[in-house]
N, C-alpha and C positions, 0 to 999 in steps of 0.2 A: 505214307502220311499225307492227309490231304493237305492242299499248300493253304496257305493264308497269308491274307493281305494288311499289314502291317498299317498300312499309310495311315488308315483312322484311327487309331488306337494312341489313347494316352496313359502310356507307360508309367506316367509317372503317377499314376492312380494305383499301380503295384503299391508301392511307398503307405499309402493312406490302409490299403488291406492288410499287410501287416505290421502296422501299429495297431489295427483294430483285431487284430488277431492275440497283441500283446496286451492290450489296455482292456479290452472290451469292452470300451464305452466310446460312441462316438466324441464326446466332449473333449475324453483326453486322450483319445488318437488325435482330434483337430488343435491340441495345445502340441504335442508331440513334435509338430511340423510348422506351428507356426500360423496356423488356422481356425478361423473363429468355430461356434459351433454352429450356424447355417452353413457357413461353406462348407464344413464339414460335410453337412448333411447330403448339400449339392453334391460334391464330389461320390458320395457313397453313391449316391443316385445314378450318377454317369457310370460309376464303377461295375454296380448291377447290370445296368444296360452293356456293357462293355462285354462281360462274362457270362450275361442270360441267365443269370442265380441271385437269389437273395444273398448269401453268401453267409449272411448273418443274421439273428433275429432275434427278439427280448426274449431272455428265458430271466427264473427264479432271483439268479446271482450275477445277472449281468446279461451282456449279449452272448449269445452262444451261434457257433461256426455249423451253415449245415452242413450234408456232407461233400457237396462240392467244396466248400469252403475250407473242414476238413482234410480231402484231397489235394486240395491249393497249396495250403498252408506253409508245410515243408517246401514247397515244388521255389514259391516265389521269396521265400527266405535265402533259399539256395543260388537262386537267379539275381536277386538285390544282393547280397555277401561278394558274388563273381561282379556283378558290374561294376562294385566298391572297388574291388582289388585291378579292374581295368583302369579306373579314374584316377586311383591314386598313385603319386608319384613313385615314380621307381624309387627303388632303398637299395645300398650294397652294402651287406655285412661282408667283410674278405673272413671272419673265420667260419661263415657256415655256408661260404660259398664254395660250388663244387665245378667240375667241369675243367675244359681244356681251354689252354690263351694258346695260338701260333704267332710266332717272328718268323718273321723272313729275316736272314743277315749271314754274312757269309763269317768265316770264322776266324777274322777279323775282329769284328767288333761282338761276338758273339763269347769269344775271350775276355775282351775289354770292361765286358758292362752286366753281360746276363749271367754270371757267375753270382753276382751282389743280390742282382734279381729275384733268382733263385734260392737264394738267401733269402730273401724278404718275403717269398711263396710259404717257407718253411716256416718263418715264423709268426708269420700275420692270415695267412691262407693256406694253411695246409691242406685243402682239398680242391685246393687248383692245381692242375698240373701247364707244367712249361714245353713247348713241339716246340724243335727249331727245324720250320721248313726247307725241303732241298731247295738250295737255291737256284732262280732261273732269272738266270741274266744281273738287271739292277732289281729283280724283284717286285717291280710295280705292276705288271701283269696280275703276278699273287694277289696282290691286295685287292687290284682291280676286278677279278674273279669270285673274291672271298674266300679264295683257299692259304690268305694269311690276313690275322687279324692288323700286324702291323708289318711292316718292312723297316730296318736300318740300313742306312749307305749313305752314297751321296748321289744325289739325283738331280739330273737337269729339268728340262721343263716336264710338268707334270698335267695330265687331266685334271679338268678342272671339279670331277668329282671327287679329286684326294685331296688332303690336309697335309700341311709341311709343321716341322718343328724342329730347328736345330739343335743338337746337343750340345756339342763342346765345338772349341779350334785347337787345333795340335800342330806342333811343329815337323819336320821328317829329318830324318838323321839316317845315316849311313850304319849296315850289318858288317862287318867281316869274322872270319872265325880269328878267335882264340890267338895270339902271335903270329898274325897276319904280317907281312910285312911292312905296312901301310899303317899297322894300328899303333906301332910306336912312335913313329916323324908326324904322324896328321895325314890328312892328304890334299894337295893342290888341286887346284880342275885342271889341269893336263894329266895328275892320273886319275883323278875321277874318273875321264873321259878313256883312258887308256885301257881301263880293268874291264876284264868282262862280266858282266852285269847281270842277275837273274831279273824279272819282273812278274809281276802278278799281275794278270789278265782275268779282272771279272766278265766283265761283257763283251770285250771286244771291241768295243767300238770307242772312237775319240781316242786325242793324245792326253797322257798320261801327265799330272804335272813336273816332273822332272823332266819328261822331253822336248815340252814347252818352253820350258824356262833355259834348257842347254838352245831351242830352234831360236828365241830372243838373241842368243848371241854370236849363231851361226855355225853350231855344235851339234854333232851327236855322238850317242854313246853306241858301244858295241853289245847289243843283247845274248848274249848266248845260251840263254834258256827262258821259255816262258812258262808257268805253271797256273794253276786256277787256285791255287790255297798261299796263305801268308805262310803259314806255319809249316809245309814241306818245303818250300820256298826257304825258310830261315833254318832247317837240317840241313837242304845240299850248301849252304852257303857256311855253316859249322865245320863241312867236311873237305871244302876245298879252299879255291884261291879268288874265287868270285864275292860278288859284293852285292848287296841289296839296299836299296831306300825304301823305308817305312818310317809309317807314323810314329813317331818317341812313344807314346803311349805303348802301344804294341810293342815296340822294340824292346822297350824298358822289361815289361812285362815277361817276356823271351830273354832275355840275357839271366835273368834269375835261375832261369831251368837251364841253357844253354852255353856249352863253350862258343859264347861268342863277346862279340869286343862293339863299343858305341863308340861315331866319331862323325865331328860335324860333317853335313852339307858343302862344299866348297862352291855353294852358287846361290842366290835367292830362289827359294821355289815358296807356290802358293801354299800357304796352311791348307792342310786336310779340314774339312769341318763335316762331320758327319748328322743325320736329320735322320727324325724316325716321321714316316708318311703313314696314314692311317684312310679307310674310304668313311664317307659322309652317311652314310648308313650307320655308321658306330660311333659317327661320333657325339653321342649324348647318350649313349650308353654308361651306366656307372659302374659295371664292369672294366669296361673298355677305357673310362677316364681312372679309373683308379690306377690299372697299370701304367698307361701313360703318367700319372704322375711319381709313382714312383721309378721309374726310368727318369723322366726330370730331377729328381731328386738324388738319384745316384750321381749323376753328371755333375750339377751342381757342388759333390765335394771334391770337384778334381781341381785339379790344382794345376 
């Protein structure tokens, strides 16, 4: 196709051919838009010259299309229709939207929150489906890639091309199984610190806030297992004599299904507060801001 040079072409003289292709009279295509009837006229004039065809000319019942014009006709109805639907503001219907959302979140808060989610897919958007991506690491690589629309966790500092949003604060509370010894008396921080301890290791890296909060007082605990899931983590702790801290939320959530037992903290440690992060490329997406808000909204009735 040969190339063509755009730069002198006023487009917006499309617009004036077809109202005159609807109207057939210069007059009221030029009322159509807003346009006396010389200007009208003017602009037909430049329009011709633009396209090298009359386009139009007086017949019996009006103006009649020759057959370039004709041939146009359809072509720039089609091309005004597409630049309308560029222009205009994005719209999100959730029940006749279709396609995939991805989370990043480990299964932690993938327990917690996108169960409700998922729920609200079913009822409001049943043609969106829900991906919870494998996780890698805190997951901000994901998002940073575009191979997860959002991430959940808790995140330290972040590029500055992502978006933060906190969800909730929770408190942490101690697992033991079921007639643990400990789960009858309470338990002190001398045996806190006594018991051996499973922990979950997401990333790897940094101290954990329980071991923070025991290093404040010149304390540590004895780990004797580390795992990468909350929820394997609170079966071997169901089956033995070992102990776990987690988030209450979570906790609570697992004692329902689990022979296991809830008992406070015997130290201050920082609330969990988990954040879902999203990249700047989506965010003015109404896709993208719909699920973000109902993920706020689920949080919101926690209690």
């Amino acid at each position: 196709m040969r190339q063509v040079d755009l730069t002198g072409a006023d487009l917006n003289l499309l617009k004036l051919f077809e109202a005159l292709v609807r109207e057939r009279s210069v007059t009221r295509a030029g009322l159509r838009l807003g346009l006396s009837q010389p200007a009208a006229s003017r602009a037909l004039g430049r329009l011709r010259t633009m396209l090298g065809d009359r386009l139009v000319v007086r017949g019996a019942s009006g103006l009649e299309l020759t057959p370039r014009g004709e041939a146009l006709a359809g072509r720039v109805t089609r091309l005004l229709d597409d630049a309308r639907g560029i222009v205009a503001p994005a719209v999100f219907d959730p029940a006749a939207a279709t396609g995939r959302i991805t989370i990043a979140a480990h299964d932690h808060l993938s327990l917690v929150v996108l169960g409700e989610l998922i729920a609200r897919f079913e009822r409001q958007a049943p043609g969106l489906s829900l991906h919870i991506a494998q996780p890698a690491g805190d997951n901000v690589r994901l998002v940073e890639q575009g191979m997860a629309d959002l991430a959940l966790g808790t995140f330290e500092s972040l590029p500055g091309s992502l978006y933060r949003r906190g969800l909730y604060t929770d408190r942490f509370v101690c697992v033991v199984r079921s007639g643990h010894p400990g789960a009858a008396r309470g338990l002190g921080l001398e045996q806190y610190v006594a018991l051996r301890h499973v922990t979950v290791t997401i990333s790897g890296l940094g101290e954990s806030a329980v071991d923070a909060a025991l290093s404040a007082l010149g304390l540590t605990r004895r780990v004797a297992l580390r795992v990468p899931h909350f929820i394997a983590a609170a079966l071997l702790v169901a089956d033995s004599d070992m102990i776990l801290t987690l988030p209450g939320r979570l906790a609570r959530r697992l004692a329902d299904k689990l022979p296991i037992a809830l008992l406070d903290v015997p130290l201050e440690v920082a609330p969990f507060s988990p954040a879902m992060i999203w990249h700047e490329r989506c965010h003015g997406d109404p896709a993208h801001v719909w699920v973000r808000q109902q993920l706020a909204d689920i949080v919101a009735a926690f209690v």
